[in-house]
TITORDREN-737200 format. One record per atom (N, C-alpha, C): x, y, z; residue in three letters. Coordinates in steps of 0.02 Angstrom, whole numbers, plus 50000, padded with zeros to 5 digits. Each point is the difference from the previous one (the first is absolute). Layout:
% TITORDREN-737200
XYZALA...
***
This chain:
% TITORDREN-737200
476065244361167UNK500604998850040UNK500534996849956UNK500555004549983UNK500434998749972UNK500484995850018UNK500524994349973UNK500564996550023UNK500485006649975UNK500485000250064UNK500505005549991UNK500544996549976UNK500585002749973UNK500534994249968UNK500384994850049UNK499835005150075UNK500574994950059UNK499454994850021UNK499365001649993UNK499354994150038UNK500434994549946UNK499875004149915UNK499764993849957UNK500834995750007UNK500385002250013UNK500874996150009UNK499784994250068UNK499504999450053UNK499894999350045UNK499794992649991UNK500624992150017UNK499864997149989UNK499314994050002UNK499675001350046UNK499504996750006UNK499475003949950UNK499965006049998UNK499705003849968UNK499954997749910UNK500714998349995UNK500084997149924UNK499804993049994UNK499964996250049UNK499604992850003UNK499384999549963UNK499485005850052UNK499354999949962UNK499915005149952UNK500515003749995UNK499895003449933UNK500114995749923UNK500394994050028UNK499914993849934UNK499434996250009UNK499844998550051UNK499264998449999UNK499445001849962UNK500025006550019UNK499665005549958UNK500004998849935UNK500515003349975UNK500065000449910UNK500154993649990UNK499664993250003UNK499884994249995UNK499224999849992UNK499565005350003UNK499314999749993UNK500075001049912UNK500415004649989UNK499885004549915UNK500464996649962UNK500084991950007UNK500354997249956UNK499634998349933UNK500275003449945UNK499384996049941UNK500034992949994UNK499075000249972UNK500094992550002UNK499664999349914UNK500174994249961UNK499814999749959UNK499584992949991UNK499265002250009UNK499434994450001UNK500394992949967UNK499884995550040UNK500044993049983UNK499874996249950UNK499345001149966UNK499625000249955UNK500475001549934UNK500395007049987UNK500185005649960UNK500884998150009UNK500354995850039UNK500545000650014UNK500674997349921UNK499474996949965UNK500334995649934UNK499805005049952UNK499635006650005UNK499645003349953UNK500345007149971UNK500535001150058UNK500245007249977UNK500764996749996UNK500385003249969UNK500495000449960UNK500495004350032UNK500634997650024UNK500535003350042UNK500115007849984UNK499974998149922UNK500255006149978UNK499605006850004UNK499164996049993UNK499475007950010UNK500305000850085UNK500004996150051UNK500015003450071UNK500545002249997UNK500434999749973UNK500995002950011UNK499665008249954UNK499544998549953UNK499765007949949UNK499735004550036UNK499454995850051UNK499525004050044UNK500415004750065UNK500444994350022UNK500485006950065UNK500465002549959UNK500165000249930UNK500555006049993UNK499785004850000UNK500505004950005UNK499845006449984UNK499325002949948UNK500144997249963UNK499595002549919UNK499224996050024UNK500034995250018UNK499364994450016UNK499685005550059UNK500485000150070UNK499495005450060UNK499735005849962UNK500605003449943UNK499505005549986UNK499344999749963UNK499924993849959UNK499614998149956UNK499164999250066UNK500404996250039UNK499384998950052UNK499455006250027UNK500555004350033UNK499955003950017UNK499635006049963UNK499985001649926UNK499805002849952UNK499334996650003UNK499714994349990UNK499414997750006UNK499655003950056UNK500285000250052UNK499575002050056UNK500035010250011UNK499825001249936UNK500135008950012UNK499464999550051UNK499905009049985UNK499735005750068UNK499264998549996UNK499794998949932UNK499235001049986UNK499884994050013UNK500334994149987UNK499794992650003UNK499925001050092UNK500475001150027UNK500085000250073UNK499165003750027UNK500025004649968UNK499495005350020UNK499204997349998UNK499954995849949UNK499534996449980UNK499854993450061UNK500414998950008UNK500014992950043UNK500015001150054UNK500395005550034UNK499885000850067UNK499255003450022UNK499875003449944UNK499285004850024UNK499474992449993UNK500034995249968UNK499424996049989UNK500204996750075UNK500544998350010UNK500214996050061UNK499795003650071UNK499945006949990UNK499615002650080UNK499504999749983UNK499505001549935UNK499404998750002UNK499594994450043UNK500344994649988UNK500084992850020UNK499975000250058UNK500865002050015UNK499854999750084UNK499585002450038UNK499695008149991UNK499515003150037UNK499344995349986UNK499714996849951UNK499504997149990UNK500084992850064UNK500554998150015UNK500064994350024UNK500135003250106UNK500265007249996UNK500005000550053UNK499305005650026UNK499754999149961UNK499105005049992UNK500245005150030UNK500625004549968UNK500025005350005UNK499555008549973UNK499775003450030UNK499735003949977UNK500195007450026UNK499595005549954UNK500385005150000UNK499905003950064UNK499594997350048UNK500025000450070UNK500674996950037UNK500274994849986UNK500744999150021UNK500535001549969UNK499934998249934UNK500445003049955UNK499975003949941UNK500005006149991UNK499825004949948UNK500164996549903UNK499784999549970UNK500284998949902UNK500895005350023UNK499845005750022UNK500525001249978UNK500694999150039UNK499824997150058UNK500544994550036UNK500434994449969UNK499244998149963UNK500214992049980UNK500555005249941UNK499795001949947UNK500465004349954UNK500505000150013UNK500225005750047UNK500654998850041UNK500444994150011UNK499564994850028UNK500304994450002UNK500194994849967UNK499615002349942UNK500174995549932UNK500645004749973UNK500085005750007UNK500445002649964UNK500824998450049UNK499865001350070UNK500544997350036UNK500254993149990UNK499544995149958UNK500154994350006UNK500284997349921UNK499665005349965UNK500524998749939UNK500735003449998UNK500075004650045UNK500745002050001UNK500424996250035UNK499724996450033UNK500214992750030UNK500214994949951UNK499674999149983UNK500164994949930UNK500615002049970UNK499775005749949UNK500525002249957UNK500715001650045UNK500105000950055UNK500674998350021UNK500254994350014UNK499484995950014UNK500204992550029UNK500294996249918UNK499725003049954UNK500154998349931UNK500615001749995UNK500225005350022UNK500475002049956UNK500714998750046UNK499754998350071UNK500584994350046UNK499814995149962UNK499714995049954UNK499984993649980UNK500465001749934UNK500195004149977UNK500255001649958UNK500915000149997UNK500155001950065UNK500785001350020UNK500114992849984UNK500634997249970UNK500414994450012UNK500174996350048UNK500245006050057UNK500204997750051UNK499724994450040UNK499255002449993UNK499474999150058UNK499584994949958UNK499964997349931UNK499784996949978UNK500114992850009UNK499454992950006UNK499924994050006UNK500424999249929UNK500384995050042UNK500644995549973UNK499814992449977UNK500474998649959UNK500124990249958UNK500275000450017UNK500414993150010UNK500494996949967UNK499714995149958UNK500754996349958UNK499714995249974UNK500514992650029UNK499754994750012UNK500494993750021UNK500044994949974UNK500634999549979UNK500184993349971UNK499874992250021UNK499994996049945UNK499514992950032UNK500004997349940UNK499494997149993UNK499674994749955UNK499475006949964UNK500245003849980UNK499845003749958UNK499885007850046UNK500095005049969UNK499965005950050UNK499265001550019UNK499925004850083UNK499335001650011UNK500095004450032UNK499415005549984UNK499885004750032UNK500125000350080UNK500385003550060UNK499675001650057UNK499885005950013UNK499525002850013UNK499625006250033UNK500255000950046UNK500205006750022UNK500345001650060UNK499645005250024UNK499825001550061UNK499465005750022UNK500465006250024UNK499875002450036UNK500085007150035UNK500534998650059UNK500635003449996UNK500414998550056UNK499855002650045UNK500295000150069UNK500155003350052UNK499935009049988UNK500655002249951UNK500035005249990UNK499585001949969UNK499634997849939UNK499495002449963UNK499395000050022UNK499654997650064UNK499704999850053UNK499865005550027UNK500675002250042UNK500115005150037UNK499825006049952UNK500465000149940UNK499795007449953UNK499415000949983UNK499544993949991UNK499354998649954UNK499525005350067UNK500134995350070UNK499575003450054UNK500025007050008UNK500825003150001UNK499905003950000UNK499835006249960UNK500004997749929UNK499855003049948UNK499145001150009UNK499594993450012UNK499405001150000UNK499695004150082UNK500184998650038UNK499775000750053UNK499985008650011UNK500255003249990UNK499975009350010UNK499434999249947UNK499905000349929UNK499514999449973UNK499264999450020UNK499924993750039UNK499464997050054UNK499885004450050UNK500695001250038UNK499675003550061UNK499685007449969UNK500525001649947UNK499515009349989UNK499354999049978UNK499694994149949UNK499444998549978UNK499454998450073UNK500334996850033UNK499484997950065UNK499925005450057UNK500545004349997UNK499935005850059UNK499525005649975UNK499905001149901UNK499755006649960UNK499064997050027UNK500154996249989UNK499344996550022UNK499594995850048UNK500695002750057UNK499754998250064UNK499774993950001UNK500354992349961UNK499784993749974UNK500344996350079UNK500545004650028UNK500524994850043UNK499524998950057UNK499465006950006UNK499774998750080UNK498944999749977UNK500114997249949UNK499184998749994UNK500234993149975UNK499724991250032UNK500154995349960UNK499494997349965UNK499335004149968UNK499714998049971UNK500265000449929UNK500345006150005UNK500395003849944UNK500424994749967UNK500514999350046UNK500774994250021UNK499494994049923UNK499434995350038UNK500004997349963UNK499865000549931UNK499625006449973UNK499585001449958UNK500705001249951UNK500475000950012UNK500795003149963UNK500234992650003UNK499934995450050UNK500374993349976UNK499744996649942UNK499374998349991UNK499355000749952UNK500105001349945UNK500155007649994UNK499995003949935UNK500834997149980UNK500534999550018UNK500654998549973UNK499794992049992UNK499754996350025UNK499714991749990UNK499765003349926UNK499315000849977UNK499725001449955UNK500465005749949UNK500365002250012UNK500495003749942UNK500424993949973UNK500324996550050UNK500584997249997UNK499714992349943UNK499284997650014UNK499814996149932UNK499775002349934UNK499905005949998UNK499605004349969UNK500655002149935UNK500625002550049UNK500535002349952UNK500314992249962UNK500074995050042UNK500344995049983UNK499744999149932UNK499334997950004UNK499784999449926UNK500195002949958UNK500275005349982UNK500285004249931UNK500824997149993UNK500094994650040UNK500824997549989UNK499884993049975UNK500434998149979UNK500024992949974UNK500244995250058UNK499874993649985UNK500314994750042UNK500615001950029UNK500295002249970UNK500854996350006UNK500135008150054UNK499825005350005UNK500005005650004UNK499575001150070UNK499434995650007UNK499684999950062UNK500404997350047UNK500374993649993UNK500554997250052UNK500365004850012UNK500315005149970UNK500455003650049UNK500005005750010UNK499395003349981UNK499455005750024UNK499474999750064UNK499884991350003UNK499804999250044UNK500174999850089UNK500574998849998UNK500475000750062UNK499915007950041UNK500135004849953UNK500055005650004UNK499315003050022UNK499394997749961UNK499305002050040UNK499784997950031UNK500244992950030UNK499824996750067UNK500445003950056UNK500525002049984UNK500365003750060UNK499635006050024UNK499685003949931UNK499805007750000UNK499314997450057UNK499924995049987UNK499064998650025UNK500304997350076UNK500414996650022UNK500084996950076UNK500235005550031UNK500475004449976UNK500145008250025UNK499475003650050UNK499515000349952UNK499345004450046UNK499874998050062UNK499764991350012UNK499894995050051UNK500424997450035UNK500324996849975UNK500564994050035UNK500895005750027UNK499904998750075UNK500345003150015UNK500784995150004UNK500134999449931UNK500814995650014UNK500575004250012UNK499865004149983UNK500635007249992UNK500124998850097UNK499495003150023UNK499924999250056UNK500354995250063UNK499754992749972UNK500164994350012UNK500815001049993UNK500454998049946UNK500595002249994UNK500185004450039UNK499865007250003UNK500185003550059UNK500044999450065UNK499554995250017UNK499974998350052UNK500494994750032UNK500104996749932UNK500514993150033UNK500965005350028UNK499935005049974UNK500455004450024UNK500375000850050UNK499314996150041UNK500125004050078UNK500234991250050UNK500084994549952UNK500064993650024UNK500774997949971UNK500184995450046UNK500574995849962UNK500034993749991UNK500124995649957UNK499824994749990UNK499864993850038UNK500335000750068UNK499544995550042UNK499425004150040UNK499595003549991UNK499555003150029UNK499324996249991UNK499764995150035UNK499434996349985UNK499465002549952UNK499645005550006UNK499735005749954UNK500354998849928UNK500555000749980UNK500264999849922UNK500004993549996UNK500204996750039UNK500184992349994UNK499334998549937UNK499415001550063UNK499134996049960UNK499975006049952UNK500035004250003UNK499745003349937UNK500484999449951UNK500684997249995UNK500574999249941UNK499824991549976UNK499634996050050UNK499684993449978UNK499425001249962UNK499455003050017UNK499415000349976UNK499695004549940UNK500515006749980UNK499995002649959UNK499934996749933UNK500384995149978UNK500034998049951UNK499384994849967UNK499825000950064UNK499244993749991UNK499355004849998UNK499855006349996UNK499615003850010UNK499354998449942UNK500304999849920UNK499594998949949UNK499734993450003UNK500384994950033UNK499844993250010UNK499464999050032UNK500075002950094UNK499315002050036UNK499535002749963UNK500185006049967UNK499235004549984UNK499604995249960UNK500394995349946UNK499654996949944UNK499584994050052UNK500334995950045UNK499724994750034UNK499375003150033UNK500045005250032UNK499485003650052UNK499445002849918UNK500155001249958UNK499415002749952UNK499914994849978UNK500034994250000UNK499864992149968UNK499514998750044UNK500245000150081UNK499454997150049UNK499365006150002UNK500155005149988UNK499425006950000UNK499494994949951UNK500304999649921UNK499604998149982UNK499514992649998UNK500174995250047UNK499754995650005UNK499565001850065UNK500255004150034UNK499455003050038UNK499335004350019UNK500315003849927UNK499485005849974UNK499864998849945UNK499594994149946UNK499934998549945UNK499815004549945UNK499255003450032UNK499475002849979UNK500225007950021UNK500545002950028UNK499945006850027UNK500265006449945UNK499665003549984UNK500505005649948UNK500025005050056UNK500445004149956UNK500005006750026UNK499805004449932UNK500065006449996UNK499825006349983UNK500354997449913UNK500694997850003UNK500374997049932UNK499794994349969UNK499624996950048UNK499874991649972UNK500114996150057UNK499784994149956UNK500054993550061UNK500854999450023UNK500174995050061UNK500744998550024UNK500214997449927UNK499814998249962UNK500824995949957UNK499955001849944UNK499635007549994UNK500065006049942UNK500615002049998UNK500424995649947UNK500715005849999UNK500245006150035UNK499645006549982UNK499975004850054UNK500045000350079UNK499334994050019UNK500025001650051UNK500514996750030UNK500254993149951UNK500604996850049UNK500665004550004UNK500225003649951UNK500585003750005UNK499765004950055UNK499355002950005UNK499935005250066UNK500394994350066UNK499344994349989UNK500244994250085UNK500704999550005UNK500314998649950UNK500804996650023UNK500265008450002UNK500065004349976UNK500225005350012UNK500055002150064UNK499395000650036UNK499785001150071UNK500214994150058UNK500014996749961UNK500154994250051UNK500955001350002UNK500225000849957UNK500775000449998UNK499835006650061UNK499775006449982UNK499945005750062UNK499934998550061UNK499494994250020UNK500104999850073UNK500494995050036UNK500304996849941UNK500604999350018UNK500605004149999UNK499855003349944UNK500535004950039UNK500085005550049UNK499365001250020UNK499945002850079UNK500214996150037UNK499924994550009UNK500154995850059UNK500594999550003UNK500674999549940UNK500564999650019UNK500355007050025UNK499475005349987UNK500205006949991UNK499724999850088UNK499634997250030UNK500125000050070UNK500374996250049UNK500124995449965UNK500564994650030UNK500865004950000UNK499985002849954UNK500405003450010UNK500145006550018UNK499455003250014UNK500125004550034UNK499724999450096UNK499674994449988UNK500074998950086UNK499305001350020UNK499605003549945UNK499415002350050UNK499304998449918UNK499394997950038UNK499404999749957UNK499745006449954UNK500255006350015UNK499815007749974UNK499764998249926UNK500584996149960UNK499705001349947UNK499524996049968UNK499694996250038UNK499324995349986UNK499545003250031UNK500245002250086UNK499365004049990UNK499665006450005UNK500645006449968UNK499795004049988UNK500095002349919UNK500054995249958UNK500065000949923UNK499654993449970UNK500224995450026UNK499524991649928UNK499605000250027UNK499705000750077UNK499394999450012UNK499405007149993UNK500305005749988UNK499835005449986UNK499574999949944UNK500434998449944UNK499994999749926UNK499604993249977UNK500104993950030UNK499574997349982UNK498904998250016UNK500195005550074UNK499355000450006UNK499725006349974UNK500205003749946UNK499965004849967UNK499704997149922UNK500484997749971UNK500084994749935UNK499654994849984UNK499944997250060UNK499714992149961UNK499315001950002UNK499885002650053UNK498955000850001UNK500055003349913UNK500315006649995UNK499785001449910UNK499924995249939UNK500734995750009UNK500064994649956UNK499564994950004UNK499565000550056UNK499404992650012UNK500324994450027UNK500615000450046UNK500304994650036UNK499544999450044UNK499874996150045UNK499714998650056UNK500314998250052UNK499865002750066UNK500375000050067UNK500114989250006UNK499464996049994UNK500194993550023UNK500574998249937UNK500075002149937UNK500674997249980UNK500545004350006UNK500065004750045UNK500755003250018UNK500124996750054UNK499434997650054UNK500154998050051UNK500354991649997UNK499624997549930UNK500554992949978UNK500464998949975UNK500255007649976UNK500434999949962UNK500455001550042UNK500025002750055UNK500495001850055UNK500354993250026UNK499344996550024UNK500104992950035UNK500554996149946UNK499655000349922UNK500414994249951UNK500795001749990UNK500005005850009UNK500715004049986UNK500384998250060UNK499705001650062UNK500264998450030UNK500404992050006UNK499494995750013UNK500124994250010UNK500694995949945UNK499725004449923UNK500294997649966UNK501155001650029UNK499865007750007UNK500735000050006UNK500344998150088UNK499574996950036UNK500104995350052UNK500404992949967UNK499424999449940UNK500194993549973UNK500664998949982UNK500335005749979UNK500835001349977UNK500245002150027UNK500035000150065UNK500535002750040UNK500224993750039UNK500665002850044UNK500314994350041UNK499635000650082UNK499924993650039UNK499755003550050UNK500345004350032UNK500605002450008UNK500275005750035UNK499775005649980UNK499904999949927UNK499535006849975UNK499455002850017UNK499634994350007UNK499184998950021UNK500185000950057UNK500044999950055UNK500075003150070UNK500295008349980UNK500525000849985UNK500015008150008UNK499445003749946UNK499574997949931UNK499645005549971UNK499264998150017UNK499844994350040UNK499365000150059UNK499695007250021UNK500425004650002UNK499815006050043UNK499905005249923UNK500204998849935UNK499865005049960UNK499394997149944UNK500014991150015UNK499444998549956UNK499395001350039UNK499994997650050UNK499305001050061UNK499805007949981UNK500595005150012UNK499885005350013UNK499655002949929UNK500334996849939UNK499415002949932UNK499284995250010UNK499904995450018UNK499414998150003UNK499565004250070UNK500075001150036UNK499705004250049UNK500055007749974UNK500335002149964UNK500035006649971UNK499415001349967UNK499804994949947UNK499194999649946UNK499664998450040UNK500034996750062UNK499534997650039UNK499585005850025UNK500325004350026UNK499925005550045UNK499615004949949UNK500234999749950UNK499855005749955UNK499254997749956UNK499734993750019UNK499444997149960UNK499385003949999UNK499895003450061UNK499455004050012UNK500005004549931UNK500575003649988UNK500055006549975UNK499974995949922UNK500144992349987UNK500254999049946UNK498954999249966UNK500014995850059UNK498994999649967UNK499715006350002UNK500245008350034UNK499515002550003UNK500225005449914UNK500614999549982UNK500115003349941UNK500104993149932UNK499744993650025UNK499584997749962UNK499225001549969UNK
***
């Protein structure tokens, strides 16, 4: 679902579309911040530096990494050639490197490329500037036709075992390629494959579209133009308490505070938040519970989640973004948090028996 140019002009619409491209701001580790040199990051986004990047990551390097990266995933979603044929997956490794190599070669345009400045002071410093509004809009819609022809050739949109097994495989490409880049080169390569990877799952495009249909005092935009911005904040607090709750639990990737598996948790956890604002604003529960709850009782039994920590993780999420709201808020999204926790509720039977 595309933003058309009059949605994306559509002021509320442009609210959380800065929200948004406020996720793909680079960041340059804390640790590393005294370590790189103005002048390599001013080298790395020019012109000559993107192409340099970009050259690292040819067709065969791509080809290599994405085929080891479905290997992976099918091993992790115990796919077999009873559900899914070798020469599916093929296909899909090859659809997914032509994915790449264009998303490369949008990282490449000027236009659309992560910005410096530099500011004067008590000596000059770098600031990182992420993805505007407009570069947002082009980025989505640049990637998104891509996605949908890859997910319709393979019938990925209406099987969600699939859905996840493709979120997975771009997770596992997307660390897999990073490695052949350098430091300085991962910061602002990285923006760009976190977008390609929340694309598949996280329906923000959506979300945005949706605020379309509101105007700025519309209670609905009001809480979701408050709470948006706190989304990574929740997911990290709610995967903090997971893990003091679930010490000892792995899944299929590893234990909870396996690197991997935490970028899967906070990933997912950002998703069912963004369903929830994606029903707050459209007025009705549909898309919890005929898509997140679909897909996740599809998904997690493969991955080795277990039905009692989705069912806490519902509760902690919940509670948690109760915790940040105003009470006027908390009285009107009563009816969409209840309604995702009774959504998994309902669906538990089906979740233990394809456990």
């Amino acid at each position: 679902m595309l933003i058309s140019s009059d949605i994306s002009q559509n002021l509320t619409t442009q609210q959380l579309v800065k929200i948004w491209a406020e996720r793909y701001q680079p960041q340059i580790p804390f640790s590393a911040q005294h370590h790189f040199a103005s002048e390599t990051l001013f080298h790395v986004i020019s012109l000559e530096g993107r192409q340099e990047t970009v050259a690292k990551l040819h067709r065969s390097l791509i080809e290599l990494n994405c085929d080891y990266a479905a290997t992976r995933a099918s091993e992790l979603y115990e796919f077999t050639p009873s559900t899914t044929s070798p020469s599916e997956i093929t296909n899909i490794v090859q659809c997914t490197v032509e994915i790449y190599l264009n998303l490369l070669e949008f990282y490449k345009q000027p236009s659309y490329s992560l910005n410096e400045t530099v500011q004067a002071g008590k000596g000059d410093r770098v600031q990182l500037v992420g993805l505007s509004n407009t570069d947002i809009i082009k980025l989505a819609s640049f990637v998104e036709p891509l996605l949908l022809e890859y997910q319709e050739r393979h019938q990925i949109s209406h099987d969600w075992a699939k859905l996840g097994f493709l979120t997975t495989h771009f997770n596992l490409s997307n660390v897999a390629l990073l490695e052949n880049l350098n430091a300085v080169e991962q910061i602002f390569v990285k923006p760009y494959f976190k977008f390609l990877e929340e694309q598949v799952a996280l329906p923000w495009l959506r979300v945005c579209e949706a605020a379309s249909k509101h105007d700025f005092s519309s209670p609905a935009f009001q809480v979701v133009h408050h709470m948006l911005p706190e989304v990574e904040a929740i997911s990290h607090r709610v995967y903090m308490n997971l893990l003091r709750q679930f010490p000892k639990t792995s899944t299929r990737r590893g234990r909870l505070d396996h690197p991997s598996v935490k970028h899967s948790c906070l990933r997912d956890l950002d998703m069912f938040q963004a369903y929830l604002w994606l029903c707050v604003l459209q007025g009705s529960l549909a898309p919890i519970e005929d898509e997140l709850v679909r897909l996740c009782t599809m998904v997690m039994p493969r991955v080795g989640a277990t039905w009692e920590m989705t069912a806490v993780w519902n509760v902690l999420l919940v509670a948690e973004i109760m915790n940040r709201t105003w009470m006027s808020e908390q009285k009107f999204l009563k009816p969409y948090t209840n309604g995702l926790i009774r959504a998994f509720e309902r669906s538990q039977s089906q979740f233990v028996v394809e456990s």
